[in-house]
C-alpha positions, 0 to 999 in steps of 0.5 A, a space after each residue: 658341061 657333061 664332064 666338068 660340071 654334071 658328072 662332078 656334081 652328081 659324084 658329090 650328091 652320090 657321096 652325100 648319100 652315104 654314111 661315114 660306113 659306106 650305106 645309103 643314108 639321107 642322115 647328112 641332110 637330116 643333121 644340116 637341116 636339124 641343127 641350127 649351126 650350119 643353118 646359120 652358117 648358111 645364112 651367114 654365106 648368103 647375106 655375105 655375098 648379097 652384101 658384097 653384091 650390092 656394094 660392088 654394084 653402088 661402086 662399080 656402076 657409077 665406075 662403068 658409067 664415067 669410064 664409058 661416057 666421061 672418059 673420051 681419050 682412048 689410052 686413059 681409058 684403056 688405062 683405067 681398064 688396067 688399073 681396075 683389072 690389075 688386082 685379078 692378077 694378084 693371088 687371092 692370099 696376097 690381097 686377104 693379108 694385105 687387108 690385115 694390114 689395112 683393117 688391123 687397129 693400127 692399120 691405114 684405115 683406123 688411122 686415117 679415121 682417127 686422123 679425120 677425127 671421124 672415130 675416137 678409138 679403133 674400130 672392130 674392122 678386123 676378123 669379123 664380118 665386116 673383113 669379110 665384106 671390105 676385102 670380098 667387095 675389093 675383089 669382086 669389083 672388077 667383075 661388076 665394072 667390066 660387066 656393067 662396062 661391056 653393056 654400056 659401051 654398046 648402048 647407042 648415044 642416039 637414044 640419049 640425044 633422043 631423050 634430051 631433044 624431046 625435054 629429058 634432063 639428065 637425071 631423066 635420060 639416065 632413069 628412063 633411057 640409060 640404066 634400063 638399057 644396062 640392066 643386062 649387064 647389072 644382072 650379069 654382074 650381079 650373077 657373077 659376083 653372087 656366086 663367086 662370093 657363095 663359094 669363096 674360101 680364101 679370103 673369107 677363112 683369113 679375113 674372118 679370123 675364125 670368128 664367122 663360119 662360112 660353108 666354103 670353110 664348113 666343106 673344107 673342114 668335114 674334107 680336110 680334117 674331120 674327113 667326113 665326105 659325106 657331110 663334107 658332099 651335103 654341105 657344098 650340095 645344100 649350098 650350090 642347090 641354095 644358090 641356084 633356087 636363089 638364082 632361079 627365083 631371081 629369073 623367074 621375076 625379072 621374067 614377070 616383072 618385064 612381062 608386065 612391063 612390056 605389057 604395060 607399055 604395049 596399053 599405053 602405046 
């Protein structure tokens, strides 16, 4: 952590310190902070990842849920595992254009959907948004499944006898018993899945077309092009210290809210 990850970091927030000259100077976070475009910029990356988040959580979850409880034959599910991780073995750049083709307005999408009669003319599906969103909720997916997965297989099915002897229905056993139990897992996913999407560059630069900036995008131009490293070392600072008071804050109420919790439940019993 000491050498791959600290050391990194603190030789970032050095360079974000000087001015394009070589002085000390806290001018890059006064021009980040000051101008409204790489505030939106930054919005635009968190809201993308919180999207991405939960869409990833609604399809992934009941994923994890059938292929741990619904499938009893050992070779199908180890089948559904392959094909769920299959995409991971396929470079980020593959997957990005291959949504192109899917997304464009004579794309497999917009077809199927005029074919169903759903729409009457293409949608915009394509270098926006929403791209951006379709093709990082397809790669982030699989970490969602596995993580909620690995939890799930280790809940104990007596608990779930338990409820259903003592009158719990299904809807009940799931509310009460199966879904607190997995709640480590969602949060673990949910983690993963933010902070990929927070520094992801691939899929967004080619998906959005160059409509929607990102601040993956924003730190490889000031990098690559305009060669300005310490606006460039600013930017992926305000965003990795962005996402981790995210994160933090996050912890900091689940730690209240399961306090309380616990709490309540000790009054009752």
């Amino acid at each position: 952590m000491l050498a791959f990850f600290a050391a990194p970091f603190a030789a970032v927030v050095v360079t974000s310190l000087h001015d394009q000259e070589g002085g000390w100077s806290v001018a890059n976070y006064v021009r980040l902070i000051s101008d409204p475009y790489y505030r939106g910029a930054l919005w635009t990356t968190l809201s993308i990842a919180l999207q991405v988040t939960v869409i990833t959580l609604i399809l992934g979850y009941p994923l994890a849920y059938f292929i741990t409880f619904r499938v009893r034959n050992k070779w199908l599910k180890r089948l559904i595992y392959i094909v769920v991780v299959t995409p991971l073995f396929t470079s980020n750049v593959v997957r990005a254009f291959s949504w192109i083709i899917l997304l464009g307005r004579n794309g497999f999408v917009n077809d199927m959907l005029q074919w169903l009669h759903l729409t009457d003319e293409p949608l915009p599906l394509l270098f926006n948004k929403v791209s951006i969103i379709i093709g990082l909720s397809y790669i982030m997916l699989p970490f969602m499944v596995l993580s909620v997965a690995a939890i799930l297989q280790n809940t104990d099915i007596r608990l779930k006898d338990a409820a259903r002897d003592l009158g719990a229905g299904p809807w009940s056993t799931f509310a009460f018993v199966t879904l607190p139990l997995s709640l480590p897992g969602v949060v673990s996913g949910a983690l993963m899945v933010f902070t990929l999407c927070v520094s992801a560059y691939v899929t967004p630069s080619i998906l959005s077309g160059g409509r929607e900036v990102v601040m993956s995008i924003l730190v490889f131009q000031q990098y690559a092009t305009v060669l300005n490293y310490g606006f460039g070392a600013a930017l992926a600072v305000a965003l990795l210290i962005t996402a981790f008071a995210l994160l933090g804050a996050y912890q900091i109420v689940r730690i209240i809210f399961g306090s309380s919790r616990r709490r309540r439940a000790f009054d009752a019993a």
